[in-house]
Structure formats: C-alpha cells, structure tokens
C-alpha positions as CSV (number, residue, x, y, z in Angstrom):
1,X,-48.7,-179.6,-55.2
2,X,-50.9,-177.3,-57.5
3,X,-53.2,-174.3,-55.9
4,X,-55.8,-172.7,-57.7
5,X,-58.2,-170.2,-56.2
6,X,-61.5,-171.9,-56.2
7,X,-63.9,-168.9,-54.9
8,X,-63.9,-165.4,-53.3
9,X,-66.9,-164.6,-51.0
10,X,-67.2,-161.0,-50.1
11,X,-69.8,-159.2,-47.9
12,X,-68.5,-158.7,-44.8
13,X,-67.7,-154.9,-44.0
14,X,-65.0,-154.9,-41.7
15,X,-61.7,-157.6,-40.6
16,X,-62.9,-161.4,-40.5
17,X,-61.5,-162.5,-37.6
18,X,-62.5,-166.6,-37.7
19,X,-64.3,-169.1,-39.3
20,X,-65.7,-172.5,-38.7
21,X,-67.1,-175.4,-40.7
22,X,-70.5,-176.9,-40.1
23,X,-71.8,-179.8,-38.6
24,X,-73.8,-179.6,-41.8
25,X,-71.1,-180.5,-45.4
26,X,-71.2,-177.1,-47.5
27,X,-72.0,-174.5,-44.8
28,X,-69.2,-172.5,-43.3
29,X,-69.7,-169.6,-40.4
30,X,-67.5,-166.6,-40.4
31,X,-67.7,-163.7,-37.9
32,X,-65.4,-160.5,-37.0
33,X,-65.7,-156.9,-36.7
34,X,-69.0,-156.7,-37.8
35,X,-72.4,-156.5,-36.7
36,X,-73.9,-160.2,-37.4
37,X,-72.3,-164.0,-38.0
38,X,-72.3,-165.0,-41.4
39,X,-73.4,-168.3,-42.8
40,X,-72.8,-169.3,-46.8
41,X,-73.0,-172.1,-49.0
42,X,-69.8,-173.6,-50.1
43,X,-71.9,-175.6,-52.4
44,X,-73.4,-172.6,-54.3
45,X,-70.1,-170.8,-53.3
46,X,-72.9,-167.9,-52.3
47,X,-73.8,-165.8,-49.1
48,X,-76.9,-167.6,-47.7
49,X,-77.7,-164.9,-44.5
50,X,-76.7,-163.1,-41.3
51,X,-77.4,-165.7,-38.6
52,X,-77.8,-163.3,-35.7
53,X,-77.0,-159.9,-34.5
54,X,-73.9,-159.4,-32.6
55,X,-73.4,-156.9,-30.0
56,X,-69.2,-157.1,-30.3
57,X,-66.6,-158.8,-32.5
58,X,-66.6,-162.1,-33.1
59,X,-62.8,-163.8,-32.4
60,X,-64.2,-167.2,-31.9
61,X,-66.7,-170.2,-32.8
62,X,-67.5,-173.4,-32.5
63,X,-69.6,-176.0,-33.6
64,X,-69.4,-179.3,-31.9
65,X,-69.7,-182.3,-34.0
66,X,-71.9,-184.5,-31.6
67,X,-74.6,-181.6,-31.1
68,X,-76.9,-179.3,-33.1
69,X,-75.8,-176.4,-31.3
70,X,-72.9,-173.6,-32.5
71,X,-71.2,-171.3,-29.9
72,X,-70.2,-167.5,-31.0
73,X,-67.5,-165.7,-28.8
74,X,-67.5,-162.4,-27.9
75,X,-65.2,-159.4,-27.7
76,X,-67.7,-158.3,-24.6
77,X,-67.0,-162.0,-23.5
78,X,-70.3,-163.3,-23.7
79,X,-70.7,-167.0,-25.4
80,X,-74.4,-167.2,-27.5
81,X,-75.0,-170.8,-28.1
82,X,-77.6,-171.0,-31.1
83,X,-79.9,-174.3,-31.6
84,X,-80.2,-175.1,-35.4
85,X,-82.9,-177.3,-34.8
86,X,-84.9,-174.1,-32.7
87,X,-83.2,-171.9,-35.0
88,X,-82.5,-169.2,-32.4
89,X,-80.4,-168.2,-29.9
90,X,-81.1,-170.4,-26.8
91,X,-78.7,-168.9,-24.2
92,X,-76.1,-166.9,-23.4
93,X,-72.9,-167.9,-21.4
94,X,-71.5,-165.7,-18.9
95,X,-68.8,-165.4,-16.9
96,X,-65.5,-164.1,-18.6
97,X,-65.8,-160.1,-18.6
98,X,-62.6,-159.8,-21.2
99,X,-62.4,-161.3,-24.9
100,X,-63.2,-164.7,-26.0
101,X,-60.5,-166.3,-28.3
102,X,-61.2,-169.5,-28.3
103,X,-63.7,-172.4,-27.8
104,X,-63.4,-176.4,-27.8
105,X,-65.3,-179.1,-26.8
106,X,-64.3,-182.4,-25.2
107,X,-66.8,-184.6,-26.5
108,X,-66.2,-188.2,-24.5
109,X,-66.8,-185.2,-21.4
110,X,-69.2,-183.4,-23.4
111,X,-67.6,-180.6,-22.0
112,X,-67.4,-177.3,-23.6
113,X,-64.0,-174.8,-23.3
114,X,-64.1,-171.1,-23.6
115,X,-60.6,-169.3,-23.0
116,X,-60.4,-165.9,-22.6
117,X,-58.5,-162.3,-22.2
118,X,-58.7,-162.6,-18.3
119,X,-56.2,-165.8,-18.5
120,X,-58.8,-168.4,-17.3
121,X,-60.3,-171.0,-19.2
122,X,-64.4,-172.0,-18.3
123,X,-65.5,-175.4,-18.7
124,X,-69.3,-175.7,-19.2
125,X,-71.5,-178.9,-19.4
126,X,-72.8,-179.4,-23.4
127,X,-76.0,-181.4,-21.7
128,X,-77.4,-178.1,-19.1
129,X,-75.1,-175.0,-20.9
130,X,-74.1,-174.6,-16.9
131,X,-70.4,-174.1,-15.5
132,X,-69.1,-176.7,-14.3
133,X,-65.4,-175.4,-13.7
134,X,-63.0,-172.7,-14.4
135,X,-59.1,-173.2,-14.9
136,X,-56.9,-170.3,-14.1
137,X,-54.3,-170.7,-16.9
138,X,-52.5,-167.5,-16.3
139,X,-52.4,-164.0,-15.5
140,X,-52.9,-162.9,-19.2
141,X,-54.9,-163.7,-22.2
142,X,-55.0,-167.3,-23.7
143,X,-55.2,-166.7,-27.2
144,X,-55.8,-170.6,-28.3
145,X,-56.8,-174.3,-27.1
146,X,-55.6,-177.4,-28.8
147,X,-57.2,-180.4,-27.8
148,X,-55.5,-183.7,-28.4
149,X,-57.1,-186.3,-30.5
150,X,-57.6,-188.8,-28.0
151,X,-58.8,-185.8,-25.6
152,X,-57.1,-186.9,-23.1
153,X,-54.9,-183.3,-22.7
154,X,-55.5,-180.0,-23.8
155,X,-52.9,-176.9,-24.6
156,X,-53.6,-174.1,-24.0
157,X,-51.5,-170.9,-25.6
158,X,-50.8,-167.9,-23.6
159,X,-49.8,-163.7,-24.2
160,X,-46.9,-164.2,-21.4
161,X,-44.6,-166.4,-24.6
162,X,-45.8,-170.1,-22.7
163,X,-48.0,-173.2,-23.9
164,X,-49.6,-174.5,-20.7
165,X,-50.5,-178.4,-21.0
166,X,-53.6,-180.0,-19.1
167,X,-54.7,-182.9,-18.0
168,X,-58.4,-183.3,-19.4
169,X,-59.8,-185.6,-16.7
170,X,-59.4,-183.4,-13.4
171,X,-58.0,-180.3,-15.2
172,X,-54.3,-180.3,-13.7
173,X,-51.5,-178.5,-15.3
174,X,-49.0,-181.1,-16.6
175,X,-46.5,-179.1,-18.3
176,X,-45.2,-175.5,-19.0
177,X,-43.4,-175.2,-22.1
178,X,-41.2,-172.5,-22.8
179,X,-39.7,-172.0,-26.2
180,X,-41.7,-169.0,-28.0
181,X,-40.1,-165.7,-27.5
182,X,-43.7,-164.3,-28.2
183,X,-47.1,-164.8,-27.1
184,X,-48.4,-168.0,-28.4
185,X,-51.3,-167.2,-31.2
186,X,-51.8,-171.2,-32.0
187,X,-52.1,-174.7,-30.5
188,X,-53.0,-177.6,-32.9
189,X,-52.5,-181.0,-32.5
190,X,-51.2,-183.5,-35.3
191,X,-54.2,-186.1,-36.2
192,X,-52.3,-188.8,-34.9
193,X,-51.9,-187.2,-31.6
194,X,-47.5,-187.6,-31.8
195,X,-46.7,-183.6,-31.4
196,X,-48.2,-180.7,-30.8
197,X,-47.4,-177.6,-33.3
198,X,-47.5,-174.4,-31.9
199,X,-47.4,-170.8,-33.6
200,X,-46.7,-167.5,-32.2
201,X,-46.0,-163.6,-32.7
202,X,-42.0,-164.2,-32.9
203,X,-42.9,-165.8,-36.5
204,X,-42.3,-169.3,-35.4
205,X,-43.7,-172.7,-35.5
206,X,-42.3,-174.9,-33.0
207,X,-42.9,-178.6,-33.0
208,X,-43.5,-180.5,-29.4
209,X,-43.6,-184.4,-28.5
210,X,-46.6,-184.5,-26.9
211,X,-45.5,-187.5,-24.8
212,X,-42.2,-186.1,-23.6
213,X,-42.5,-182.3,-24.2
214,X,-39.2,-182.0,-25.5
215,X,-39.2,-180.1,-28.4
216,X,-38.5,-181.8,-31.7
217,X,-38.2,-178.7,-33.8
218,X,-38.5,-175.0,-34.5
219,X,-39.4,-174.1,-38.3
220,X,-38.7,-170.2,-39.2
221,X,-42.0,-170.0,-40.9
222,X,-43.1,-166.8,-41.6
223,X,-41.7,-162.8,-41.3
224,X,-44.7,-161.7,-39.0
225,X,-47.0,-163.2,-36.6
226,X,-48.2,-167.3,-37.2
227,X,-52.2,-166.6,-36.3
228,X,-53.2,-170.2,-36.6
229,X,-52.2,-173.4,-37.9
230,X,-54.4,-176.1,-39.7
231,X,-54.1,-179.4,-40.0
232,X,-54.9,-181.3,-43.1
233,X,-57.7,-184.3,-42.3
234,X,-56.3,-187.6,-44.2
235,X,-52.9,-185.8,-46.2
236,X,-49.8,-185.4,-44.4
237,X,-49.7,-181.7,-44.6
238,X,-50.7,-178.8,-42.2
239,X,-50.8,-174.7,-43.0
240,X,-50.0,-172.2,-41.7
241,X,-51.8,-168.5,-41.8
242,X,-49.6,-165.3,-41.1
243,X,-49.7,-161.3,-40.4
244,X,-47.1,-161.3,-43.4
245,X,-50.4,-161.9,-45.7
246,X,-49.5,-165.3,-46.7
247,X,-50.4,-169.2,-46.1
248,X,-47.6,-171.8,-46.5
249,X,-48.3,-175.6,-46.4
250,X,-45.6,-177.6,-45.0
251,X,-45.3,-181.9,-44.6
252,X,-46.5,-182.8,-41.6
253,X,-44.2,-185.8,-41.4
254,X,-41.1,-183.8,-42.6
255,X,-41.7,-180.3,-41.4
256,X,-40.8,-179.1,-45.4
257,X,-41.7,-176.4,-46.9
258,X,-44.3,-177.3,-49.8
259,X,-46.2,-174.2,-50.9
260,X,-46.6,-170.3,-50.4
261,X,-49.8,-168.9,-51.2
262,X,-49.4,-165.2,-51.7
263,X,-49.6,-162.3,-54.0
264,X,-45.7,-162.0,-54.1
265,X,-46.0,-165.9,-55.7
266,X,-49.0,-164.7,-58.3
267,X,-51.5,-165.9,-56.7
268,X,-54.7,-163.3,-56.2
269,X,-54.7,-163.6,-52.5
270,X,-55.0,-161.4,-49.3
271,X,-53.8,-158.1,-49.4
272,X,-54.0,-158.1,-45.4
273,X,-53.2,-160.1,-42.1
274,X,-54.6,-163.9,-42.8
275,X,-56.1,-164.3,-39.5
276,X,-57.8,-168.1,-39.8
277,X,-58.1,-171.4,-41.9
278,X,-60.5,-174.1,-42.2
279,X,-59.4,-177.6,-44.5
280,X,-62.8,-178.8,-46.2
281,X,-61.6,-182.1,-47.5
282,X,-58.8,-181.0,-50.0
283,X,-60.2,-177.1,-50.1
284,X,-58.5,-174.6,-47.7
285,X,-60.3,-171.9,-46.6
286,X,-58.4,-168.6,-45.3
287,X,-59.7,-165.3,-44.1
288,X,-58.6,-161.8,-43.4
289,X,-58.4,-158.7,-42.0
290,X,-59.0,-157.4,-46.1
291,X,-62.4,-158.8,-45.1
292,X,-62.9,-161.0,-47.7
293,X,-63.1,-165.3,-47.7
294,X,-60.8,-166.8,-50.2
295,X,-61.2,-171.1,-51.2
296,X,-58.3,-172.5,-52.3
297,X,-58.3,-176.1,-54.2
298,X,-54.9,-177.7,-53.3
299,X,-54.4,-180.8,-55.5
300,X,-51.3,-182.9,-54.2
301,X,-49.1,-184.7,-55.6
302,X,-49.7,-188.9,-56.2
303,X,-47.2,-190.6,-54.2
C-alpha cells in the first residue's frame, strides 16, 4: 500500500472538528471552532467559500444522499438545515439544549438522527423537518451513530464506556454492549453489514458481530483516543483517526495492520489530534485540531 499526500487546504483559524462529502463529486464541508462552515473544491483542490455564519462550533454534519439539503450541528445544540437548491438556510431544528455530535439519516424512513450531549437521540421527518420522536439513550452524551447498511439497526456510542444497539423500525433498545473501558468516540458499520467496529478513548477498536453481539475482536490500535473510524467504499480496508496525531489503515477482513500515516513514519502530517476522516473513492481525507485539511492518495496493492 503506497500513501502520498495529495493536497493541504488551509484557511480555517481554529480546530476542525468534522467533515463531510457532498451529495455533489468534488465538494467537501468542513466546520469546527470557527465562525462559518466551509465548502472547497476537491477538484481544484481550492477553498471555494464560507457557506453560512455559525453562531457555535460545529462537531457535526450531514448531507443525506436522497435530498438536496445538508444539516450542520451545533455546540449550542441547534441543527440548521441548508437547501442547495434555495441556497440558504431553510430552518433551524430545535430541541437538544447540549452539543450535537452526531447526525444520520435513515433513508427507506427518511428519517433524520441527531444525538446529543443530553444522552437522547431526536428523530425528525426529512419530508416536514418536524420531530417525530426522541430516544433516551442514556444519561450522558452520545458521541456517535452508526447506522447499519441495510438500516434496519442503529448503534449508538455513549460517554458512560457502552454502545447501545436499536431497533430502527419502532426504536427499541436491542442490546447493551460492554467492552470499552472508555467512552465510545465511534460507531461504524462494515459495508457488508457482518460487524460493527467501534472506537473509543481507552485507545481501542473493538470488533462486534452484529448478528450475535458477541465480540469477535479487540485491536490495540492506537496510544490515545480512536476519534472515528472510516470505512473504505469497495477495498477491504477501514482507518482509523487518533488523538496520538496519526491514521492507521487496517484489513477489514483480517483486522491487520497495513499502514501508519504520521510524522514519526515521514510523512508531512498532523501535528495535532486527527479528529475525522472522509474516503473519496481511493483519497482519504483527515482533519485536525492543527486546523488544517490534509488528502491522502492511498494506492493498494493488486491482488
């Protein structure tokens, strides 16, 4: 597997806290501690413009791929839903009074989730942008939601060390797992729907059957904190993004160790916490608390 940093994109004044790709190829959003969301072009590799003023730091967004529409949450725990096609900000969702970490839609429910600092998790309706539920997860923050890929559960990781599973049609808890010593930073789902990977402060990625629960195995990936993990589209290969400054890319079929990304390796990478990836195609994107946007080209190896 050979990395080579593709592109820096600097601008943003202050920690980037997330990112998300476009329902539109070559555009990617990134938001943080600063005072507006960003938009650039990976096309042109280039800053294109602030979207919209922000009144807090953004920790999440989300664009869902059936709908023009992108959601931006809030450290104030407002949710501003902009319409591309409008071009403006058409509402603002409110209910949580505590930090927004995460949002995911259900799209066969077009259903919208927005997890939060208060331990609950709101369900909205993507036609009327009204509440249609709210789920009281736990008594502390939920950090993350992973939805499966046949959307049929969701996971949902929590502050007090658990991963809380769901049942997406009426919104019953199915399972508690316990396993992280830590809260739980990270919830993804492999594309095939067989496990679910989950990454927390105690430095660990744990591996889960996501028919059975049981867990299949605990990888000692990183010295500090696992803030998200990242799934690779078609390759069998996920990443992993850590407080110890460095991204590691691992099989997703055989839980090895494939590549570190990080300035003790040589490559010219973050200096601070990586806080959030995005795969476009084979192109990893990672940013950071050194407020900057890195694109990595990962080239793997023919089979």
């Amino acid at each position: 597997m050979n990395v080579e940093k593709a592109a820096e994109l600097t601008g943003h004044g202050n920690p980037i806290f997330t990112l998300e790709l476009s329902q539109k190829p070559g555009i990617l959003f990134t938001g943080g501690n600063d005072k507006g969301l960003v938009e650039w072009s990976l096309k042109t590799q280039a800053f294109i413009k602030v979207m919209f003023p922000v009144a807090a730091s953004v920790y999440a967004i989300h664009c869902p791929v059936s709908r023009p529409l992108l959601f931006t949450g809030l450290r104030n725990g407002d949710v501003l839903v902009f319409d591309f096609i409008e071009q403006k900000i058409i509402k603002t969702l409110k209910h949580h009074l505590a930090p927004i970490f995460d949002i995911k839609s259900v799209n066969r429910k077009n259903e919208l989730l927005v997890a939060s600092e208060d331990g609950s998790v709101s369900v909205w309706s993507l036609d009327t942008l009204e509440q249609v539920y709210l789920i009281n997860v736990s008594n502390d923050t939920i950090r993350s939601i992973g939805v499966s890929p046949d959307e049929k559960q969701v996971a949902f990781g929590c502050r007090d060390n658990s991963i809380r599973i769901y049942d997406l049609e009426d919104y019953t808890i199915t399972k508690a797992l316990h396993g992280h010593t830590m809260p739980v930073f990270t919830t993804q789902y492999s594309p095939d729907g067989g496990y679910l990977a989950s990454g927390s402060r105690d430095a660990q990625v744990k591996i889960w059957d996501s028919l059975t629960f049981e867990l299949i195995k605990t990888i000692p990936a990183h010295l500090f904190a696992v803030n998200h993990i990242a799934f690779h589209p078609t390759q069998p290969y996920f990443a992993t993004a850590s407080m110890d400054k460095s991204i590691k890319i691992w099989g997703s079929d055989d839980f090895k160790l494939y590549k570190i990304i990080s300035r003790e390796k040589g490559y010219a990478s973050h200096q601070l916490s990586i806080n959030k990836l995005a795969w476009n195609g084979d192109q990893l994107i990672s940013v950071s608390d050194d407020k900057r946007v890195i694109v990595w080209d990962i080239k793997f190896d023919q089979i």
